[in-house]
N, C-alpha and C positions, 0 to 999 in steps of 0.2 A: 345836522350831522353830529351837531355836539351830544344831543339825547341819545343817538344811538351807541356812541360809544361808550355813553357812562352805562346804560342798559346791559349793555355787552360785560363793561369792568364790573360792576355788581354781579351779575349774573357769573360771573368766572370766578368772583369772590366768594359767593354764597357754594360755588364749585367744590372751591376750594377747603372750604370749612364743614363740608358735607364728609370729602374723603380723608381731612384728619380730623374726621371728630369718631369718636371709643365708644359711644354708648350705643346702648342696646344687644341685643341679644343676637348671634350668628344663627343662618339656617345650619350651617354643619354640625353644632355643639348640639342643637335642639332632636336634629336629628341621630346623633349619637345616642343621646340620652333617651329621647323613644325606643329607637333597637334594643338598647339596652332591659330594658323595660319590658321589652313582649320578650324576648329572649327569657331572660329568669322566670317571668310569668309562666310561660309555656312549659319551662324545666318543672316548676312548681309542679305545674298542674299535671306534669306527665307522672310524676315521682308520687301526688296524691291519690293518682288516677291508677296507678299498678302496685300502690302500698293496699287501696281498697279490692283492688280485685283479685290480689295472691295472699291476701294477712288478713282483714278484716271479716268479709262477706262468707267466706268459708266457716271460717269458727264462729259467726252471728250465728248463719246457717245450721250449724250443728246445737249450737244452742238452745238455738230457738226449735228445734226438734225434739231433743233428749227433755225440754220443758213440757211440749205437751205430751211428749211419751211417758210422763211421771207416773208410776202407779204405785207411789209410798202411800 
């Protein structure tokens, strides 16, 4: 009887030292900080994605035209 109760008190000790122990890392922070992450990413990519296809590709385009149209 006596082993099972000190099995028990450890066991409720190590409990205990489980839920006030600080270390390591939260699932909630990690997953903030991913959202975060695809979020701006995506902004990126939408802001690179319609800077190239309203500002860039047109005047390449033209460019690259009036060069081989050259007859200097």
């Amino acid at each position: 009887m006596r082993k099972i109760i000190t099995k028990a008190t450890l066991k409720a000790l190590r409990a205990k030292e489980l839920l006030k122990s600080k270390k390591g890392e939260n699932f909630v922070d990690s997953g903030i900080k991913i959202l975060i992450a695809v979020v701006i990413g995506a902004l990126l990519l939408g802001g690179l994605y319609s800077l190239f296809g309203d500002t860039i590709l047109p005047t390449l385009t033209q460019k690259v035209t009036d060069m081989f149209n050259f007859s200097g």
